[in-house]
MIDRENTOR-855228 format. One line per 10 residues: their letters; for each residue x, z, y of N, C-alpha, C. Coordinates in steps of 0.02 Angstrom, whole numbers, padded with zeros to 5 digits. Layout:
REM residues N
A = X/Z/Y/X/Z/Y/X/Z/Y ~ ...
REM end
This chain:
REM residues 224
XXXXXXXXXX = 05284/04086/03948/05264/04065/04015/05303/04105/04068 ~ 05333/04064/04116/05366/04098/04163/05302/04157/04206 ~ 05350/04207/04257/05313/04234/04282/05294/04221/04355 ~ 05254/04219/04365/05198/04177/04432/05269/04198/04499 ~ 05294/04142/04524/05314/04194/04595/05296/04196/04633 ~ 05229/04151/04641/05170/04162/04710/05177/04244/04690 ~ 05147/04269/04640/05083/04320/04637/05169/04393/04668 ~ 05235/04363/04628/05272/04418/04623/05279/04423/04732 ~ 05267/04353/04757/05287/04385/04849/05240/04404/04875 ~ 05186/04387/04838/05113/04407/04865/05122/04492/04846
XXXXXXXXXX = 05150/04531/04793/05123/04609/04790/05208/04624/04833 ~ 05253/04605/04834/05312/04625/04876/05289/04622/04942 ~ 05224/04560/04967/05238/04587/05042/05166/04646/05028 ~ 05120/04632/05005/05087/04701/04988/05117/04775/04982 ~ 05180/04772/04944/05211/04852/04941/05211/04858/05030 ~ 05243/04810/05058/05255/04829/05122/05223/04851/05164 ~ 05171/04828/05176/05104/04843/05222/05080/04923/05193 ~ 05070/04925/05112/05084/04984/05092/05082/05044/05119 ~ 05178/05037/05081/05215/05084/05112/05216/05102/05209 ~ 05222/05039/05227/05213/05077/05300/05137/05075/05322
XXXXXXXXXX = 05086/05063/05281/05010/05106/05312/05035/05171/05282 ~ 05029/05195/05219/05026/05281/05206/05099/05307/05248 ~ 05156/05274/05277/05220/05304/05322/05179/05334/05395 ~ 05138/05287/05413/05092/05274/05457/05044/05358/05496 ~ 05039/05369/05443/04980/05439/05420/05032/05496/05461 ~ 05001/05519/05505/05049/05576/05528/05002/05635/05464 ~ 05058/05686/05484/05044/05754/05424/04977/05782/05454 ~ 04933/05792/05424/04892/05827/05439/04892/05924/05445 ~ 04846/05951/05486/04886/06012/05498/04808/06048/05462 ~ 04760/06034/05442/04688/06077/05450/04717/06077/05344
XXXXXXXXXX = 04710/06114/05319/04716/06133/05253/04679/06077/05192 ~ 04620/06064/05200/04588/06036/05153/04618/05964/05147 ~ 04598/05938/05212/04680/05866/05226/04725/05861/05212 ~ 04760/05930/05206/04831/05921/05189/04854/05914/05132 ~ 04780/05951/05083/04793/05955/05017/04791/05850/04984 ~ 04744/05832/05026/04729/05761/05023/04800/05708/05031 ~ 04808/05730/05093/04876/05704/05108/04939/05714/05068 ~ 04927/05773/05037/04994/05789/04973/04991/05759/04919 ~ 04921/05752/04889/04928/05718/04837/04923/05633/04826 ~ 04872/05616/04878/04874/05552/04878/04954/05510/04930
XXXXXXXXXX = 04982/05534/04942/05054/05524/04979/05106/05524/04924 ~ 05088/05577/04867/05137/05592/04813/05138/05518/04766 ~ 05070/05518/04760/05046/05454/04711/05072/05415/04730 ~ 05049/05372/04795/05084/05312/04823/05161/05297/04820 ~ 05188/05357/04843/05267/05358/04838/05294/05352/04771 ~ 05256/05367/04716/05291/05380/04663/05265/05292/04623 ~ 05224/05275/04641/05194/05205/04627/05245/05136/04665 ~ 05261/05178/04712/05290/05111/04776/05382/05117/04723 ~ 05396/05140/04710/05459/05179/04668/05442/05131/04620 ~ 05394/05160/04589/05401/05117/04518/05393/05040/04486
XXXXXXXXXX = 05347/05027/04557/05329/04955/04577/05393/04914/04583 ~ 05457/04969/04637/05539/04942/04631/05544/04919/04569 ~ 05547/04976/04520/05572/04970/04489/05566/04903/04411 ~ 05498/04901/04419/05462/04839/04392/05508/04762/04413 ~ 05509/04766/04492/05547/04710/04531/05618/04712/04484 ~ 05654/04766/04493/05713/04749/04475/05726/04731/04397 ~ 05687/04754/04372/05681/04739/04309/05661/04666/04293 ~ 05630/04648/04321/05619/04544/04318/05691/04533/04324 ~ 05706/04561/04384/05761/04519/04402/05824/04529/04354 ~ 05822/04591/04310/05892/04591/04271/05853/04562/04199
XXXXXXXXXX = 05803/04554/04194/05781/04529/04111/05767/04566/04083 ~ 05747/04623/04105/05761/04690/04051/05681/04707/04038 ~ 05677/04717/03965/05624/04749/03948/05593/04795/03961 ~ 05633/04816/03932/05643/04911/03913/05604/04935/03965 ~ 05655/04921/04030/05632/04945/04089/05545/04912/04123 ~ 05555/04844/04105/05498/04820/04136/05430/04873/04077 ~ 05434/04869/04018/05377/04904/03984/05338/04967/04011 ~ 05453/05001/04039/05417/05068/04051/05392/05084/04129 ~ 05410/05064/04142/05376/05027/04248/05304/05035/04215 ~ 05300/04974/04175/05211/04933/04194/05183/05013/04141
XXXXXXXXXX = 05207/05009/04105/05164/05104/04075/05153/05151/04131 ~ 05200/05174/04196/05205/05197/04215/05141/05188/04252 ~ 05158/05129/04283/05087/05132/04349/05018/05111/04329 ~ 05036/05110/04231/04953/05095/04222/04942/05186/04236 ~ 04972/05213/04213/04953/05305/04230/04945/05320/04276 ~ 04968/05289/04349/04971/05310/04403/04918/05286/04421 ~ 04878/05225/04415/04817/05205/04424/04784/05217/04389 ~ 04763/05285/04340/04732/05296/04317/04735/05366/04363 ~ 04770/05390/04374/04784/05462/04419/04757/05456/04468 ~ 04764/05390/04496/04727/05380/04557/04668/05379/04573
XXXXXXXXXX = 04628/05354/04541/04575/05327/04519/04528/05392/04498 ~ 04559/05432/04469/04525/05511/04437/04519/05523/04500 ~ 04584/05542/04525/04582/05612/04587/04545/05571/04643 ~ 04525/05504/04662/04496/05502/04706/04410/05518/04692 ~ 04372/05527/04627/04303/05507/04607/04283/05586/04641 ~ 04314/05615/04655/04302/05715/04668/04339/05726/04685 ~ 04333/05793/04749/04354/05827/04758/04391/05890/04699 ~ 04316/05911/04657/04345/05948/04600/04418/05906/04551 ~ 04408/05831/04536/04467/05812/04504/04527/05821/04533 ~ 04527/05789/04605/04597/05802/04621/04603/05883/04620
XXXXXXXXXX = 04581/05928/04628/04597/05980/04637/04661/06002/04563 ~ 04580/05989/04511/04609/05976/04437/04661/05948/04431 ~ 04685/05883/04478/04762/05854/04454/04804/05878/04495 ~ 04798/05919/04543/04832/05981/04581/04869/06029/04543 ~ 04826/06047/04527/04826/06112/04473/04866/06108/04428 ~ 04852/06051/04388/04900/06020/04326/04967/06019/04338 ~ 05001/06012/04393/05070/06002/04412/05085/06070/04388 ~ 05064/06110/04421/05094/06210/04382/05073/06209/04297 ~ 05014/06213/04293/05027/06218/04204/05063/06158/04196 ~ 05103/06097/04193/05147/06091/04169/05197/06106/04172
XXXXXXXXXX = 05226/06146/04232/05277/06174/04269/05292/06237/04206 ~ 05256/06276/04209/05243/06327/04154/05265/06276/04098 ~ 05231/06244/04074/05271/06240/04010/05317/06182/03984 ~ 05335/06167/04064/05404/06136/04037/05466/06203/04054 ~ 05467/06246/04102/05481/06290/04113/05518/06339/04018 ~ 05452/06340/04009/05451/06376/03941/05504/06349/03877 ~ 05479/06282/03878/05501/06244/03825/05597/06228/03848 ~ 05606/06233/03906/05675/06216/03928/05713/06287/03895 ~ 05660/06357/03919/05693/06417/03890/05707/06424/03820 ~ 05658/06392/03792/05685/06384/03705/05745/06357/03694
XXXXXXXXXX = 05736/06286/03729/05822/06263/03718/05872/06287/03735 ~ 05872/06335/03800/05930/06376/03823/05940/06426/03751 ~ 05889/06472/03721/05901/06510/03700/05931/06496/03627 ~ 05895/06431/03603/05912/06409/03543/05982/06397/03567 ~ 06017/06340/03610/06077/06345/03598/06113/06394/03615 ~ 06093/06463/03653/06137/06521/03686/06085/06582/03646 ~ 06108/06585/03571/06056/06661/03554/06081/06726/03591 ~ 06141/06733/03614/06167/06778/03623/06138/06805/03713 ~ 06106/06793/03717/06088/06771/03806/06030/06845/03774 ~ 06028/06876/03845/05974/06934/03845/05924/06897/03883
XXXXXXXXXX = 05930/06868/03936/05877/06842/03961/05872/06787/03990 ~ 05839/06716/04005/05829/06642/04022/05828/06657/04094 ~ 05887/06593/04116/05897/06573/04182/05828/06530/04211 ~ 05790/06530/04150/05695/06470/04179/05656/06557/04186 ~ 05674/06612/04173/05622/06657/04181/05598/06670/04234 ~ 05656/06652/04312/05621/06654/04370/05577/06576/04387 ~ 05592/06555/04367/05554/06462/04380/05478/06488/04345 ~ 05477/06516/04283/05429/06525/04249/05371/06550/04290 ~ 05416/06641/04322/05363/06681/04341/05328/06653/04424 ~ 05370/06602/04441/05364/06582/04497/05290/06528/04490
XXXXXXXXXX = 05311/06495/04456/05244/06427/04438/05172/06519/04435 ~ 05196/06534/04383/05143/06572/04366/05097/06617/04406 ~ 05138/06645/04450/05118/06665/04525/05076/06639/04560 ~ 05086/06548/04567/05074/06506/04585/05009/06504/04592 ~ 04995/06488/04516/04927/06479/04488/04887/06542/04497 ~ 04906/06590/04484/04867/06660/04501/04824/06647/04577 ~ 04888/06634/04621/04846/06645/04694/04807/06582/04722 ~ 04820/06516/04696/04760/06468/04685/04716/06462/04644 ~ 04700/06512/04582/04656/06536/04574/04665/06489/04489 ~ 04715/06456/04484/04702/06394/04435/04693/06443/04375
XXXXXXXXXX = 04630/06408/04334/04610/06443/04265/04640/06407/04211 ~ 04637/06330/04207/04653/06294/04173/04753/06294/04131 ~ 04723/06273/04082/04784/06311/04049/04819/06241/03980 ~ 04779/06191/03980/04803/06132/03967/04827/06098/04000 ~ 04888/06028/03991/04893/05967/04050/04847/05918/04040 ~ 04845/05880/04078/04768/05822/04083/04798/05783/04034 ~ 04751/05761/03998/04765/05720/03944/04758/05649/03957 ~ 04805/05613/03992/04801/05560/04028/04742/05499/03973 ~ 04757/05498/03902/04686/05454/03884/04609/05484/03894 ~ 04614/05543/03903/04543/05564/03914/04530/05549/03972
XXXXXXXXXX = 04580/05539/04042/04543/05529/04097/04560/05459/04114 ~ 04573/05405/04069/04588/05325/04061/04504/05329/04043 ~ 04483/05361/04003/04407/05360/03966/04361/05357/04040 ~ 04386/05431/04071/04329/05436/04124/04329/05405/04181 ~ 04388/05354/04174/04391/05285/04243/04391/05237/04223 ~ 04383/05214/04167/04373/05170/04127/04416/05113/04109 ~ 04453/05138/04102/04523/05101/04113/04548/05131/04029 ~ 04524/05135/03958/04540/05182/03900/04547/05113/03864 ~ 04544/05049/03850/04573/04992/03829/04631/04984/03836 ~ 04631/04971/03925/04701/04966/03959/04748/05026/03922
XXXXXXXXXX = 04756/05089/03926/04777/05141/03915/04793/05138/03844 ~ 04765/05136/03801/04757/05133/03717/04820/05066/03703 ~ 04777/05017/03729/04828/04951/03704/04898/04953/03729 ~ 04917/04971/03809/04992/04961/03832/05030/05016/03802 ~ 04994/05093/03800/05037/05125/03778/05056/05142/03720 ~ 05028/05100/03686/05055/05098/03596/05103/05019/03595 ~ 05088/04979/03661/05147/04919/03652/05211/04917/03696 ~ 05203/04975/03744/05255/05018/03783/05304/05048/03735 ~ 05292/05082/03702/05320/05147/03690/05357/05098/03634 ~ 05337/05056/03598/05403/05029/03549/05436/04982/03599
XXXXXXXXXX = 05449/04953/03641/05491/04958/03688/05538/04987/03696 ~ 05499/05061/03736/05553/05101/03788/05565/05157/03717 ~ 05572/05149/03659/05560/05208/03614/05623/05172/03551 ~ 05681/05227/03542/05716/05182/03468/05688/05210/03430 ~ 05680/05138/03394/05648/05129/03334/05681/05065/03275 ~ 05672/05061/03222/05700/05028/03177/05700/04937/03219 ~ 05637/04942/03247/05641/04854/03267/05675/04856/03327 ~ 05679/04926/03381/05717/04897/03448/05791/04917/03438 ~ 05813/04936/03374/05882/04947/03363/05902/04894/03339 ~ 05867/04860/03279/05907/04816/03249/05892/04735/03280
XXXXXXXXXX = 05861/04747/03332/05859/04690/03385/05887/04680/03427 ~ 05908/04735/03458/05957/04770/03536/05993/04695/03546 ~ 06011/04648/03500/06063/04603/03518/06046/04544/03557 ~ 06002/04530/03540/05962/04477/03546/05899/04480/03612 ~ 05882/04566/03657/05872/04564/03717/05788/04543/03732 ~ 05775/04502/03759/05722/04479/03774/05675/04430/03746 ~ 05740/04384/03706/05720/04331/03667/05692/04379/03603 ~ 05679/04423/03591/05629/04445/03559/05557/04450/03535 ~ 05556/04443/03610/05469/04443/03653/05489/04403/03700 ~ 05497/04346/03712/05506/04308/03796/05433/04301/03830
XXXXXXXXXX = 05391/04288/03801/05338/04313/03836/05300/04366/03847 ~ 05362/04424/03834/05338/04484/03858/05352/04502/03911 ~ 05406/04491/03977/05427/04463/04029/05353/04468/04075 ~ 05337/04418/04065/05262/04382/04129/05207/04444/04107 ~ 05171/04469/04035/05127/04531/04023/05171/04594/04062 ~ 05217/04599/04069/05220/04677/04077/05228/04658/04152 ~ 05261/04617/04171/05254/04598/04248/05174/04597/04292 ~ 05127/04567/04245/05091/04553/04280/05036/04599/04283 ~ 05049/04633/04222/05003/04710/04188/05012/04750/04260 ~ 05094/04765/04267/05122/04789/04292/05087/04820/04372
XXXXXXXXXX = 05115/04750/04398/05090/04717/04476/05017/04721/04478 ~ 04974/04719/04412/04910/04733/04443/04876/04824/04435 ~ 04897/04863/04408/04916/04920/04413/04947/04946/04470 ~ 04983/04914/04489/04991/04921/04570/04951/04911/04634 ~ 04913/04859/04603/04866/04829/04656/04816/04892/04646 ~ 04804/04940/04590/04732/04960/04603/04769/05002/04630 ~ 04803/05045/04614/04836/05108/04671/04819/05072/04748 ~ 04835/05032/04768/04836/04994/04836/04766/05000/04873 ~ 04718/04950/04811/04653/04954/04828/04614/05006/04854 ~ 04639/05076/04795/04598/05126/04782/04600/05181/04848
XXXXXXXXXX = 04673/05175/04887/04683/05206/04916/04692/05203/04991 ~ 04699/05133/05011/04692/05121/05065/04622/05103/05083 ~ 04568/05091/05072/04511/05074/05092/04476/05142/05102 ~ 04499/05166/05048/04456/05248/05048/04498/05285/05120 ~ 04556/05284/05114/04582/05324/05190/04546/05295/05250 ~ 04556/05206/05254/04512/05195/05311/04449/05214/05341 ~ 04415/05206/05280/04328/05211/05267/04322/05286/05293 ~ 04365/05348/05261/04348/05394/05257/04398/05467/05286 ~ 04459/05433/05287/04514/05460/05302/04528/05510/05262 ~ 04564/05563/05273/04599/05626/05215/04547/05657/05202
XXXX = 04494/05650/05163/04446/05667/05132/04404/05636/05100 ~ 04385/05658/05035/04341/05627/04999/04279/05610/05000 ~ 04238/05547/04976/04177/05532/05011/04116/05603/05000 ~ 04085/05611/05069/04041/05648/05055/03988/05646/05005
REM end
């Protein structure tokens, strides 16, 4: 089945209104806002990006890319969706950016060192002690990254999450069937095209939903 192009001008002029309501938002200057404004600004931008990138991907035929788009912003609407239910969550998905910082930090120093044994000390040791600092003076305790299906569970979105990202990942992932298929492109799955499009685009829509009504209603802060 082809893919709808009502629905594809209907979320293109949606990105737009979008993007220029959160452009819209001057910076807030009082701290607790700002923290609001950083993260929910980060989300959107990184959603409105990937939403592109979904678009362009219809338009060249490409899987690969469309799978890993529509994976993308099912996570991002699941991110969204967390950090708006609390104050404590977003804080929690605040936080998470440094412990992963830390240990991608870490894990990059293994590879420096594995391929350079001869090295006395890692060019990531200042990146390292820096994240780590970080966390010290915001106080962050937490020492795992969010386990994006556990918090698909607690927004209820753990179907969605379970099913795309086990039909994503052989996609965007080589493997014996996307190697020895590579030739043949789309006609693989042709009606995988319109699912990841439309998966996609509505994963987009909840980012949209979730976040502009709540700013109106409530502005850079979470409901009391």
């Amino acid at each position: 089945m082809p893919i709808d192009l009502l629905m594809i001008k209907k979320t293109d002029e949606a990105l737009q209104q979008f993007d220029a309501f959160m452009r819209s938002i001057p910076t807030p200057t009082e701290e607790k806002a700002g923290r609001f404004y950083y993260i929910f600004t980060a989300l959107s931008t990184v959603a409105v990006n990937n939403y592109v990138s979904l678009r362009k991907a219809v338009d060249r035929d490409d899987q690969m890319m469309l799978a890993w788009s529509c994976r993308n912003l099912l996570e991002l609407a699941i991110f969204t969706k967390y950090a708006l239910m609390s104050e404590t969550n977003a804080d929690e998905f605040a936080g998470a950016r440094l412990v992963d910082g830390v240990q991608i930090g870490k894990r990059l120093k293994e590879l420096e060192l594995h391929l350079n044994p001869h090295l006395a000390t890692s060019a990531f040791d200042v990146v390292i002690n820096r994240f780590t600092t970080q966390m010290l003076a915001e106080g962050i305790r937490q020492t795992k990254f969010l386990n994006t299906g556990q918090l698909a569970g607690a927004v209820g979105m753990k179907e969605d999450y379970d099913t795309m990202n086990q039909v994503c990942s052989k996609f965007v992932h080589p493997t014996a069937w996307s190697i020895l298929t590579e030739d043949i492109g789309s006609e693989r799955f042709p009606a995988a095209d319109e699912l990841f499009y439309t998966c996609g685009a509505q994963y987009f829509a909840t980012v949209m939903a979730e976040i502009m009504p709540h700013i109106r209603q409530w502005g850079l802060r979470h409901k009391p």
